[in-house]
PDB file with one MODEL, atoms N, CA, C and O in Angstrom:
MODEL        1
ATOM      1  N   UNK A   1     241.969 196.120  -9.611  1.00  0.00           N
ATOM      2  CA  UNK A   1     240.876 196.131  -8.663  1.00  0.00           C
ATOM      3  C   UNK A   1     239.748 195.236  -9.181  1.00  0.00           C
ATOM      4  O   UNK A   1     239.367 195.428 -10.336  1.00  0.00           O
ATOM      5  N   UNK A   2     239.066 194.098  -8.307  1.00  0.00           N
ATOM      6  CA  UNK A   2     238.033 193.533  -8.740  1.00  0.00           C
ATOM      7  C   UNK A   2     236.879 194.975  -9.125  1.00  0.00           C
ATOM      8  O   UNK A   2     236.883 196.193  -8.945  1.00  0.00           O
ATOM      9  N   UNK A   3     236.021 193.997  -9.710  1.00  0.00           N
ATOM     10  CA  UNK A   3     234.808 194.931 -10.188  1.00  0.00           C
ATOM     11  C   UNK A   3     233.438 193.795  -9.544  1.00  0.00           C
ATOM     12  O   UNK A   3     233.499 192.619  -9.187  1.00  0.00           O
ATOM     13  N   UNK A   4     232.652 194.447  -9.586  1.00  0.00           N
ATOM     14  CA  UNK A   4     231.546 193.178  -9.123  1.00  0.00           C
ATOM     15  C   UNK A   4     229.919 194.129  -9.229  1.00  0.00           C
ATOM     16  O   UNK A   4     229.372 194.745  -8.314  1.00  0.00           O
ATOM     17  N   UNK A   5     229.528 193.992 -10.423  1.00  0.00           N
ATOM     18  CA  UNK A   5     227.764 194.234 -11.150  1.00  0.00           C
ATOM     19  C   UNK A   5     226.835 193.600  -9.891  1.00  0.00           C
ATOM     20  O   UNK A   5     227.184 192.474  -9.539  1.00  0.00           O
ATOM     21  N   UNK A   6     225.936 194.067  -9.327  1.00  0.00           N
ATOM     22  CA  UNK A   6     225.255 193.811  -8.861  1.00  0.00           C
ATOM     23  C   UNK A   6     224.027 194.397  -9.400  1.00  0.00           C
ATOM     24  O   UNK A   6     223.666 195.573  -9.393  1.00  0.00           O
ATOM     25  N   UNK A   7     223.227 192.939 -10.055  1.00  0.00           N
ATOM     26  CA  UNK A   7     222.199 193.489 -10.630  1.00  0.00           C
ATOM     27  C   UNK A   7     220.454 192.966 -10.001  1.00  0.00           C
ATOM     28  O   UNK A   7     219.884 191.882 -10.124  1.00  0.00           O
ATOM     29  N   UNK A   8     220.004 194.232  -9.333  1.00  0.00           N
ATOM     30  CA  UNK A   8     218.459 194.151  -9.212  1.00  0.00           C
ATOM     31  C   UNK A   8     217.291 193.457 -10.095  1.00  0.00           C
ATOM     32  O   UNK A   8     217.522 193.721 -11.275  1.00  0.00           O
ATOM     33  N   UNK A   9     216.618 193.002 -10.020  1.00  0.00           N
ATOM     34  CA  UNK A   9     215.653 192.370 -11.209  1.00  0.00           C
ATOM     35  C   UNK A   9     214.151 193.185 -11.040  1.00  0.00           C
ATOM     36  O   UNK A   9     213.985 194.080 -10.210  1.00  0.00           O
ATOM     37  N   UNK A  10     213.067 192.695 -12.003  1.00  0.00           N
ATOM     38  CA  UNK A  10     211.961 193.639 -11.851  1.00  0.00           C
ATOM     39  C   UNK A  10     211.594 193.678 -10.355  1.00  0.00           C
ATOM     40  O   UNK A  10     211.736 192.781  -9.524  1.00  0.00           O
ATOM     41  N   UNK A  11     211.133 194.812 -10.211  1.00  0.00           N
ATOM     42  CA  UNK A  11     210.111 195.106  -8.446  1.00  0.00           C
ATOM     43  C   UNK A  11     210.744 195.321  -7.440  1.00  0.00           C
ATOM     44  O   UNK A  11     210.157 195.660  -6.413  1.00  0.00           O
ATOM     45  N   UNK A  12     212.211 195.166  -7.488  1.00  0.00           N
ATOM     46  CA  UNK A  12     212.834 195.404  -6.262  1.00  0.00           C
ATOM     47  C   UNK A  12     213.432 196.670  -6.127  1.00  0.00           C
ATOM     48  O   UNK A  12     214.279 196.988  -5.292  1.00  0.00           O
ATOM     49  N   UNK A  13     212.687 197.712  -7.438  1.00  0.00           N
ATOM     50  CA  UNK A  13     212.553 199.185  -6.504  1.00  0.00           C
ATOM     51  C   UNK A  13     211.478 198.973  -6.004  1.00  0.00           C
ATOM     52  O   UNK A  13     211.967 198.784  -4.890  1.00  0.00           O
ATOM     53  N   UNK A  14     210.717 198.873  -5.882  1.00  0.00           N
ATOM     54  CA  UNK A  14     209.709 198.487  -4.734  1.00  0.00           C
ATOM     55  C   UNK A  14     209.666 198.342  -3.379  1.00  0.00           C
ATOM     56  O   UNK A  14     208.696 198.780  -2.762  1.00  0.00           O
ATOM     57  N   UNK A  15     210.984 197.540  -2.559  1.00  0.00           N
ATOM     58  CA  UNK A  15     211.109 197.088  -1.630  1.00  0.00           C
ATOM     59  C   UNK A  15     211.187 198.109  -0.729  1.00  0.00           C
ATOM     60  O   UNK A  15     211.751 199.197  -0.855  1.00  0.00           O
ATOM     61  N   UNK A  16     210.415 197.550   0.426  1.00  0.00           N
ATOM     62  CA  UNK A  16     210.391 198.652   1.387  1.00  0.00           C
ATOM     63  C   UNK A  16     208.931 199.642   1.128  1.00  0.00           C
ATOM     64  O   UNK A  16     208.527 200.432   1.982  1.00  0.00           O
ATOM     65  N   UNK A  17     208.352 199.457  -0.013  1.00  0.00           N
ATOM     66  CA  UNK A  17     207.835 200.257  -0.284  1.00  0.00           C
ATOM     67  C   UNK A  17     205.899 199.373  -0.007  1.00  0.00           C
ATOM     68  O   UNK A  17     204.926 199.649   0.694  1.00  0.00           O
ATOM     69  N   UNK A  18     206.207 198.372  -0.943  1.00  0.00           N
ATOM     70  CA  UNK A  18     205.314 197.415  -1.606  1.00  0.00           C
ATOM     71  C   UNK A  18     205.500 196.247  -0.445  1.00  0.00           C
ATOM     72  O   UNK A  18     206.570 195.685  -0.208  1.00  0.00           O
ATOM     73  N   UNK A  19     203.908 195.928   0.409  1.00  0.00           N
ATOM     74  CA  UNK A  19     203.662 195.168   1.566  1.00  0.00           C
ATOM     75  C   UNK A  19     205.049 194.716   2.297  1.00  0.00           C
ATOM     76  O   UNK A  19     205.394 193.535   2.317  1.00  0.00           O
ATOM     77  N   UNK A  20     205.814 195.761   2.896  1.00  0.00           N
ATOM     78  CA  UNK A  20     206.737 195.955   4.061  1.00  0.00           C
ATOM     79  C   UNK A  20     206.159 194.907   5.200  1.00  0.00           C
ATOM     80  O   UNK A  20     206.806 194.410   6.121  1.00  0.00           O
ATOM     81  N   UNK A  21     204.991 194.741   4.935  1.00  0.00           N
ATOM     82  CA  UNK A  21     205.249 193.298   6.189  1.00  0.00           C
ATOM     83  C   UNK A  21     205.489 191.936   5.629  1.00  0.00           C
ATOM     84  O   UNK A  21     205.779 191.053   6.436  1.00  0.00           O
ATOM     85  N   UNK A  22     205.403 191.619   4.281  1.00  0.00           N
ATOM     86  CA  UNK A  22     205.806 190.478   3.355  1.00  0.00           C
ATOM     87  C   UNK A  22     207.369 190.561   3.004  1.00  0.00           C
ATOM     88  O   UNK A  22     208.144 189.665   3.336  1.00  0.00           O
ATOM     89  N   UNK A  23     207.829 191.880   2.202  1.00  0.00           N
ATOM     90  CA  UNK A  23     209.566 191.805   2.210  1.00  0.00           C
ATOM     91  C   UNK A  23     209.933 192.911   2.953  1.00  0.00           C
ATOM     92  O   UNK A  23     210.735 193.382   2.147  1.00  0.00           O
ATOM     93  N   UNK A  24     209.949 193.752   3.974  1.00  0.00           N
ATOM     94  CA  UNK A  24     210.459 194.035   4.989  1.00  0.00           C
ATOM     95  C   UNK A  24     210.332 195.621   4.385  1.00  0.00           C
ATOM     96  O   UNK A  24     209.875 196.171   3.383  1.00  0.00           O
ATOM     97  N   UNK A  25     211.135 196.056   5.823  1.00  0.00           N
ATOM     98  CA  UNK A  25     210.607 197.930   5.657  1.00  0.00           C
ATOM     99  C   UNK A  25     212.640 198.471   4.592  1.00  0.00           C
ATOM    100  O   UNK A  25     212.896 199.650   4.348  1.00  0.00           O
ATOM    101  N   UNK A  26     213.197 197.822   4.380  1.00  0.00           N
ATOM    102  CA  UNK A  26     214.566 197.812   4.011  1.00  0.00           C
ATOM    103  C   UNK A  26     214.584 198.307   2.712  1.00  0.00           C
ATOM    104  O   UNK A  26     213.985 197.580   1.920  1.00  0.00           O
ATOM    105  N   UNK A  27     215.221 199.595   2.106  1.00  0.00           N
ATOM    106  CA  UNK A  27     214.203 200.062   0.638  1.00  0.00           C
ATOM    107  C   UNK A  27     215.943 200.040  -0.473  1.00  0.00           C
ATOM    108  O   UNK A  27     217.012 200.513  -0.088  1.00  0.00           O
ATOM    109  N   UNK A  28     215.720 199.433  -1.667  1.00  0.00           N
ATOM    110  CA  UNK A  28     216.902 199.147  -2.276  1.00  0.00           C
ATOM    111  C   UNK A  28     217.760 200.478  -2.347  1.00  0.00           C
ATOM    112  O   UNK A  28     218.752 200.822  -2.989  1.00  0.00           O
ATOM    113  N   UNK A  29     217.182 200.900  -1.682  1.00  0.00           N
ATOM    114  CA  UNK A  29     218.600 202.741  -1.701  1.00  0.00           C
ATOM    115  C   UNK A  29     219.236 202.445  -0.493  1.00  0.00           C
ATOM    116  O   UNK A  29     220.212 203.136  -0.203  1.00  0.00           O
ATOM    117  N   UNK A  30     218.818 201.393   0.415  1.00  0.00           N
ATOM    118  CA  UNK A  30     219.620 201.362   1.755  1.00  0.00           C
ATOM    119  C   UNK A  30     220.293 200.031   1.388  1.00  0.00           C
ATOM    120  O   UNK A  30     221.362 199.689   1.892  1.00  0.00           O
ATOM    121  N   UNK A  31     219.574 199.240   0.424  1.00  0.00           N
ATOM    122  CA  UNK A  31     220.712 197.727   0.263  1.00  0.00           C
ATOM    123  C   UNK A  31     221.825 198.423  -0.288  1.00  0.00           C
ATOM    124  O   UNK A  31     222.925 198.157   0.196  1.00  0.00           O
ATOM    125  N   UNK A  32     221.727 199.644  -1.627  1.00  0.00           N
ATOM    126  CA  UNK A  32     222.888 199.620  -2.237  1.00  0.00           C
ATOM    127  C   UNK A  32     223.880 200.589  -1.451  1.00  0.00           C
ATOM    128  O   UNK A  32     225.093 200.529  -1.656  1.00  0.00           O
ATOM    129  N   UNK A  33     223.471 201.245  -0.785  1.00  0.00           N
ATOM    130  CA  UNK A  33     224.452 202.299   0.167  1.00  0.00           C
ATOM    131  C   UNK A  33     225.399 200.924   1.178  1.00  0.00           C
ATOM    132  O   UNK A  33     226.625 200.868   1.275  1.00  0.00           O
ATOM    133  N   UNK A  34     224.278 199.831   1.898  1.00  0.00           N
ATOM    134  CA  UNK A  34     225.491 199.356   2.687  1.00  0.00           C
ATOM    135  C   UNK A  34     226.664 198.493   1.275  1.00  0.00           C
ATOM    136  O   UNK A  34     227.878 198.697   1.247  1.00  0.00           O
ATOM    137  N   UNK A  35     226.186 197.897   0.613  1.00  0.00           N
ATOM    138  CA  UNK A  35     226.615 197.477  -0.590  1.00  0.00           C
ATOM    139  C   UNK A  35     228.074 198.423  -0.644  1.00  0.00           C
ATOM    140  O   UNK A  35     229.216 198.191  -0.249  1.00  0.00           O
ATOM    141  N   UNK A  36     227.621 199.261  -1.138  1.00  0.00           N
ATOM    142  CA  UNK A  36     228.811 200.392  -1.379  1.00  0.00           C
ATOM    143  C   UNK A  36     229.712 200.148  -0.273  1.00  0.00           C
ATOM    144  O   UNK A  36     230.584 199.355  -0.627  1.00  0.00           O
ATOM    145  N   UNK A  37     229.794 200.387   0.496  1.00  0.00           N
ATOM    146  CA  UNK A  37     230.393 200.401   2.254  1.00  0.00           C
ATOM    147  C   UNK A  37     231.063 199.381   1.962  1.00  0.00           C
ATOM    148  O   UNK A  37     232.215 199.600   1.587  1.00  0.00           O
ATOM    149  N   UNK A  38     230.652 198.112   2.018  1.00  0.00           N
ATOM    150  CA  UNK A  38     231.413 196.700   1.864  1.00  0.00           C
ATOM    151  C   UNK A  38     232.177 197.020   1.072  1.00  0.00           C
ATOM    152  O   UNK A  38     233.297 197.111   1.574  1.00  0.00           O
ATOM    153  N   UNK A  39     232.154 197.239   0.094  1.00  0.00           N
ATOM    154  CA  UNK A  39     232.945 196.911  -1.135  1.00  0.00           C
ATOM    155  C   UNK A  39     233.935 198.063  -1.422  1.00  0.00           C
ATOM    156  O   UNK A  39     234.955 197.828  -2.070  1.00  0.00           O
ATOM    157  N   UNK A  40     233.618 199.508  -0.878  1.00  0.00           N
ATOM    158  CA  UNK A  40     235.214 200.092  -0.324  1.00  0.00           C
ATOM    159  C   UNK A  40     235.587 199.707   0.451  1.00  0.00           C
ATOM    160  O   UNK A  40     236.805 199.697   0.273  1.00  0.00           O
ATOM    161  N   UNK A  41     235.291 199.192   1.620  1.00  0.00           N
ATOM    162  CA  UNK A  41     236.311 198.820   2.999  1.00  0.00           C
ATOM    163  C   UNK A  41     237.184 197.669   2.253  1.00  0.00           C
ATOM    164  O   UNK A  41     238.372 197.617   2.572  1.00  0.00           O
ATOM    165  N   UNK A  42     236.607 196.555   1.094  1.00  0.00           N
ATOM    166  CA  UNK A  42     237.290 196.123   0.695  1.00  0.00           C
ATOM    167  C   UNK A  42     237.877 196.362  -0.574  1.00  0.00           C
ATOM    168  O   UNK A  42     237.984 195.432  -1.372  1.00  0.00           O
ATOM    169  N   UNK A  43     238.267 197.499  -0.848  1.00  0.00           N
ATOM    170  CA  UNK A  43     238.790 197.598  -2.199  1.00  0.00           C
ATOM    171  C   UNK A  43     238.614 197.109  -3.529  1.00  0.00           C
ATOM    172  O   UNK A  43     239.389 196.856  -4.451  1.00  0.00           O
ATOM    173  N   UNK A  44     236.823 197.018  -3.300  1.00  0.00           N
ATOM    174  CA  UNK A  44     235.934 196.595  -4.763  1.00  0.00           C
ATOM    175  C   UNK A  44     235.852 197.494  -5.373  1.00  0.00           C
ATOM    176  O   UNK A  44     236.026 198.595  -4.850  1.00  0.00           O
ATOM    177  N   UNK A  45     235.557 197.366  -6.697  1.00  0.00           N
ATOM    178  CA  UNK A  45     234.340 198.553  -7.514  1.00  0.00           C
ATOM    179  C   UNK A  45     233.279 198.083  -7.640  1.00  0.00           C
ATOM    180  O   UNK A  45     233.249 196.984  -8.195  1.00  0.00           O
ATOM    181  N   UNK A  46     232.305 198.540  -7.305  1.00  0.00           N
ATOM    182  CA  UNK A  46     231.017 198.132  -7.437  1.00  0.00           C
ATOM    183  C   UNK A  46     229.915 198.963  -8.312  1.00  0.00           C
ATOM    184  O   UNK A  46     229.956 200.192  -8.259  1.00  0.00           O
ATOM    185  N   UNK A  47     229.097 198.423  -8.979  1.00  0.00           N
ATOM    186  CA  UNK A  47     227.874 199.283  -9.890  1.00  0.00           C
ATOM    187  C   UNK A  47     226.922 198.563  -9.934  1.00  0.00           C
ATOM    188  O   UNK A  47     227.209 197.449 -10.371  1.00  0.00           O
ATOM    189  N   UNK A  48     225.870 198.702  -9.667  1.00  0.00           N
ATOM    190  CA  UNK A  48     224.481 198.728  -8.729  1.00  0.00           C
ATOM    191  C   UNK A  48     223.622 199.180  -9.974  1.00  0.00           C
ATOM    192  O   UNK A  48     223.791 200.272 -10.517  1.00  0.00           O
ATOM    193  N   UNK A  49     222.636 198.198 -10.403  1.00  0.00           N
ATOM    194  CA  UNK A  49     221.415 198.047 -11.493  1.00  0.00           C
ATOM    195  C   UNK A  49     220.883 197.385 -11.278  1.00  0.00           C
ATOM    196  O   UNK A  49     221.243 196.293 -10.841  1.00  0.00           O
ATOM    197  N   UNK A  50     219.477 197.844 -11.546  1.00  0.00           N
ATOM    198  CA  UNK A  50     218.347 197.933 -11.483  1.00  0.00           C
ATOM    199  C   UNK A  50     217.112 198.072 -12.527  1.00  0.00           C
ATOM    200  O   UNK A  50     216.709 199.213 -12.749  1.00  0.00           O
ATOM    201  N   UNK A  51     216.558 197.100 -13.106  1.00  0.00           N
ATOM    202  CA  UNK A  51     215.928 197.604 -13.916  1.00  0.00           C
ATOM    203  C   UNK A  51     214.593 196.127 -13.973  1.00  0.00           C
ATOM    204  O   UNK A  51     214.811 194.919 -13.889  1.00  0.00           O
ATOM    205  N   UNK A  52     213.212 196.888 -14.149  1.00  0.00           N
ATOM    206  CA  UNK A  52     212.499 196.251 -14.414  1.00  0.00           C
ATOM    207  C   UNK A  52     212.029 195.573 -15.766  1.00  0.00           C
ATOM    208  O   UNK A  52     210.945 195.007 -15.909  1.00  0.00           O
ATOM    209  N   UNK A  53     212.808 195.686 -16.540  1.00  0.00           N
ATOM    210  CA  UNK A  53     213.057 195.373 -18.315  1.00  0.00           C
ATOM    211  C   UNK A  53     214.229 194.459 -18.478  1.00  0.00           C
ATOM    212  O   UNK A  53     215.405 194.771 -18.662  1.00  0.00           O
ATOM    213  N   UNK A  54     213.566 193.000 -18.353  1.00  0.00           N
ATOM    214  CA  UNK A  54     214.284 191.838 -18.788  1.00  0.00           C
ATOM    215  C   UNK A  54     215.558 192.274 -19.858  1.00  0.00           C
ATOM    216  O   UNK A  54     216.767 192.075 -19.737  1.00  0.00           O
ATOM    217  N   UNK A  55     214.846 192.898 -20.869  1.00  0.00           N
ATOM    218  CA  UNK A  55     215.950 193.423 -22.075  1.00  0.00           C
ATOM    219  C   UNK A  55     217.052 194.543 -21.790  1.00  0.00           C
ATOM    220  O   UNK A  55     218.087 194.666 -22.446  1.00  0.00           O
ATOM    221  N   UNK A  56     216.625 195.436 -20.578  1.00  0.00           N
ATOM    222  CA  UNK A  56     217.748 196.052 -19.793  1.00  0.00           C
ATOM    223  C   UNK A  56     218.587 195.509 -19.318  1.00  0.00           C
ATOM    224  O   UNK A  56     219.773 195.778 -19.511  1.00  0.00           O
ATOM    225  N   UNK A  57     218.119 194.529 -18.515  1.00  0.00           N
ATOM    226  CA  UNK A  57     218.661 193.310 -17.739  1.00  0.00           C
ATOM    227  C   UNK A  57     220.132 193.035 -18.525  1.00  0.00           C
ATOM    228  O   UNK A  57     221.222 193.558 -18.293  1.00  0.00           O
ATOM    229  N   UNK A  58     219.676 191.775 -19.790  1.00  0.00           N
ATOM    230  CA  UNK A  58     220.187 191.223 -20.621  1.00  0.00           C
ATOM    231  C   UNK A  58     221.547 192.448 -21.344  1.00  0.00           C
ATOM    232  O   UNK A  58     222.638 191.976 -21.663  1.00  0.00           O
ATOM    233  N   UNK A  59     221.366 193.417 -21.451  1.00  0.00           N
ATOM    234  CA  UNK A  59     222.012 194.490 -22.617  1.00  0.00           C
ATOM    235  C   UNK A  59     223.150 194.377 -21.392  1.00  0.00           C
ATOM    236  O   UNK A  59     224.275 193.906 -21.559  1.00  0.00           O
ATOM    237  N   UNK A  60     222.600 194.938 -20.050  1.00  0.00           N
ATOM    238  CA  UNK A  60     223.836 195.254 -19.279  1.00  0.00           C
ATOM    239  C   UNK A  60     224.893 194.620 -19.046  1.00  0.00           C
ATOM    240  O   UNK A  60     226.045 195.043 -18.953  1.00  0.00           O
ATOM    241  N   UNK A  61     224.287 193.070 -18.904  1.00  0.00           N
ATOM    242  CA  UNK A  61     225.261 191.864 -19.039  1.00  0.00           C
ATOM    243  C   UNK A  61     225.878 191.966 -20.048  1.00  0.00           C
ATOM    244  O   UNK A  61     226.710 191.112 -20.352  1.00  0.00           O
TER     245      UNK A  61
ENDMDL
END
């Protein structure tokens, strides 16, 4: 089975949250739910991170 990291960078827990009329009312718990969706209908694995710590970032990679 493919695998496929999808990784968030700083502030985008934010979204949806932080001036919704600049990046939209769409909050990263609803990107990664449709996320999820895609990627069973197609027989991905997917894991979804997030972190505002460059050095989180980096470790996960």
């Amino acid at each position: 089975m493919k695998k496929i990291l999808v990784i968030h960078g700083p502030n985008l827990n934010l979204l949806g949250k932080r001036e919704p009329e600049v990046y939209g009312k769409v909050t990263i718990d609803q990107i990664n739910k449709k996320l999820k969706e895609i990627a069973m209908k197609n027989k991905v694995d997917i894991e979804v991170f997030q972190s505002n710590h460059e050095g989180e970032i980096v470790d996960k990679i």
